[in-house]
C-alpha positions in Angstrom: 124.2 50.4 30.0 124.4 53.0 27.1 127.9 53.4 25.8 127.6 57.2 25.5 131.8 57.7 25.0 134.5 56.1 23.7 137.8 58.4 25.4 140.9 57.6 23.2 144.5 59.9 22.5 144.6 62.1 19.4 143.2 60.7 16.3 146.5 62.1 14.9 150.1 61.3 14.8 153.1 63.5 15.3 153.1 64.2 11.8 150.2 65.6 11.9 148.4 62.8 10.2 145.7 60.6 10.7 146.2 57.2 12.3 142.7 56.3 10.8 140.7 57.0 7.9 138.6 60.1 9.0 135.8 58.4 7.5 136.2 55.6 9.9 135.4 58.0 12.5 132.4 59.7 10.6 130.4 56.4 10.2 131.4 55.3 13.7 130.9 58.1 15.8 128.2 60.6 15.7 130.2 63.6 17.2 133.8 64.1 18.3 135.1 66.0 21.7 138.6 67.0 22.1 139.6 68.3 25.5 143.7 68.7 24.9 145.3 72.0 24.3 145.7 72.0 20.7 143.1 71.6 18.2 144.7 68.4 16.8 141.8 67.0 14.0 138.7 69.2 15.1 138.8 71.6 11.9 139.8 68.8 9.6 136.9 66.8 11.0 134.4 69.7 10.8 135.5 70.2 7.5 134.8 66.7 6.2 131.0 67.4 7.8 131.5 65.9 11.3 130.4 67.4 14.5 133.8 68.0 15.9 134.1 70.2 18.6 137.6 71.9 20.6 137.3 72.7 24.3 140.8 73.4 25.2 141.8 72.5 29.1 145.2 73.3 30.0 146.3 69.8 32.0 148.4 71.5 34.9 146.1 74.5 35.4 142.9 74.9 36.7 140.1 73.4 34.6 137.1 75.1 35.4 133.5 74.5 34.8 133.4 74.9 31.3 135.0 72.3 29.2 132.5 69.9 31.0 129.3 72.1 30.2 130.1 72.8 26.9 131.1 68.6 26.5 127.4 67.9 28.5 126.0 69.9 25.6 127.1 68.3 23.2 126.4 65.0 24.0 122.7 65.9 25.1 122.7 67.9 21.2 124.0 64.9 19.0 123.9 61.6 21.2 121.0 59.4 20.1 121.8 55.5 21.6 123.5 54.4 18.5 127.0 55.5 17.7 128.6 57.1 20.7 131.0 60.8 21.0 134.3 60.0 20.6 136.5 62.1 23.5 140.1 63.0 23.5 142.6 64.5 24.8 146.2 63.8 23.4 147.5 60.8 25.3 143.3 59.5 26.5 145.2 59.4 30.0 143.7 61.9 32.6 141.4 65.1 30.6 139.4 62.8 28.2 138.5 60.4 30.8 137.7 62.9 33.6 135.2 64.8 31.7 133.5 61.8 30.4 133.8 60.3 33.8 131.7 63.5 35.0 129.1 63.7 32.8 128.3 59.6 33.1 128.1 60.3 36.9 125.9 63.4 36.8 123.5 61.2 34.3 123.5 58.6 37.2 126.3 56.3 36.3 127.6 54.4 39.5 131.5 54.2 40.0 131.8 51.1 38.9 129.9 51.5 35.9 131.5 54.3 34.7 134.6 52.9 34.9 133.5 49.8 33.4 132.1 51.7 30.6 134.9 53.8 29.7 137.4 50.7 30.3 139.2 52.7 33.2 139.6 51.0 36.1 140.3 53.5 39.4 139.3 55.8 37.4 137.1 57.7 40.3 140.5 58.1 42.1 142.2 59.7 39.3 139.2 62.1 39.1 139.7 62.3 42.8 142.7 63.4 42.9 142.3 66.3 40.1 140.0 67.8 42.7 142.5 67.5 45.2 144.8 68.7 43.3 142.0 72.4 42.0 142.2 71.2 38.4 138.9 70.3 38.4 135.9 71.9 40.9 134.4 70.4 43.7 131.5 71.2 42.3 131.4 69.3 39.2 129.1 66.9 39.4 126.7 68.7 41.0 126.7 71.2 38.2 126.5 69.0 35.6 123.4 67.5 37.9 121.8 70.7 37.3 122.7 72.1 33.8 121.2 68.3 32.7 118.1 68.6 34.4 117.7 72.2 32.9 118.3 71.9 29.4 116.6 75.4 28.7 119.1 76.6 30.6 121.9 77.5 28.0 124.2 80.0 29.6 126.9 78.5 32.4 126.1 81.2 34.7 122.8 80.5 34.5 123.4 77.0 35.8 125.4 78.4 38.8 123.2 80.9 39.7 120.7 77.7 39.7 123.2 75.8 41.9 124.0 78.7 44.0 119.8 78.7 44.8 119.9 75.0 45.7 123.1 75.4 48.1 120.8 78.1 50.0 117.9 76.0 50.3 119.4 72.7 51.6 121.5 75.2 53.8 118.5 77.2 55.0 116.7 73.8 55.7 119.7 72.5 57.4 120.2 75.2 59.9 116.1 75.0 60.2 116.6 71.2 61.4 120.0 71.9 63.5 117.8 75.2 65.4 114.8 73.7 66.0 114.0 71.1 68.5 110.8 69.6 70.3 111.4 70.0 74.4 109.9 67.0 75.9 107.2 67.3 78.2 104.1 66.3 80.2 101.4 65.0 78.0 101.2 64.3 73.9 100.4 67.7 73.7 103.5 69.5 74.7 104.3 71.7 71.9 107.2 73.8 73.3 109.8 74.2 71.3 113.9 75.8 71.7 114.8 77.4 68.2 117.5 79.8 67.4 115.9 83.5 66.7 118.6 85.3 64.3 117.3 88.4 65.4 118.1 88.1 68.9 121.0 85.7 67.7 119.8 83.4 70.9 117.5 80.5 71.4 114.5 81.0 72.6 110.9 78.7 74.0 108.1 79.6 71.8 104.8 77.2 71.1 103.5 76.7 67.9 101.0 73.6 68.0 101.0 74.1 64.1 104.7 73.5 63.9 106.5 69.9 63.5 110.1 69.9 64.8 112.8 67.8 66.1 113.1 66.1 69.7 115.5 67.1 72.0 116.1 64.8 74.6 
């Protein structure tokens, strides 16, 4: 399994200092994420030439979808299977590991190895219960699903428009499958079928050899 994070606290102290030598961080990391609500090291580290970037997420509000995009886009810009992104938050407790946690599984990471990779074990319940709680969207996953799998896609509203497209077509083909059932019959031939007509909002018995549907018993 690729290591694509490492999720840690604040690469600074209270005094504002480093707790290790930025260039420690340069030659070990090949781009750095911070997720807490202050821009702790990111301008000191772009400064010295690293790819640091700040997406702020207020911990007790609502997060939204686009710390995770802009996060997805990095690590789809500067990730290259050698030297992982460094995430953070300030204490590496609940932001850090939530949006890493997200992106693994929208890249196909299981549970397990997610955690396992990120060295967070019950993880999945923490990120649980920040969707519980509207800090984070239902839709997250999902959305990160999409905006990876469409990389010319650059705008968030693009991806949501995307996602709102899918919702309607595995909604439409629901409702077909739910409205749409095979009457059994006399012979292998019997093709009469009970659907739902949403113009007369009733169902109906047409025939339509030509159609495959569902069997009613």
């Amino acid at each position: 399994m690729e290591k694509i994070f490492v999720v840690t606290s604040t690469p600074k102290d209270i005094n504002n200092e480093f707790k290790v030598e930025p260039t420690y961080l340069i030659e070990s990391y090949c781009a750095c994420i911070n997720v807490s609500d202050s821009s702790c090291a990111t301008f000191d580290l772009q400064k010295l030439g690293m790819p640091a970037f700040w997406f702020p997420i207020n911990e007790i509000g609502v997060w939204g979808h686009s710390p995770f995009f802009g996060a997805l886009k990095v690590v789809n810009q500067y990730y290259k299977g050698d030297k992982p992104v460094l995430i953070h938050c300030h204490a590496g407790a609940n932001r850090s590991p939530s949006v890493a946690y997200a992106i693994l599984r929208a890249k196909g990471y299981t549970v397990e190895q997610a955690e396992e990779l990120l060295k967070y074990p019950h993880l999945s319940e923490v990120f649980s219960r920040n969707i519980e709680r509207k800090h984070i969207p239902g839709n997250i996953i999902e959305f990160l699903k999409a905006a990876d799998e469409s990389p010319e896609i650059t705008a968030m509203a693009g991806v949501l428009r995307k996602l709102d497209s899918l919702y309607d077509e595995w909604a439409q083909k629901r409702f077909n499958e739910q409205n749409n059932f095979h009457l059994k019959g006399d012979g292998d031939n019997n093709n009469t079928r009970l659907i739902y007509s949403k113009e007369k909002k009733r169902f109906i018995i047409v025939k339509d050899p030509l159609t495959e549907s569902k069997t009613m018993v």
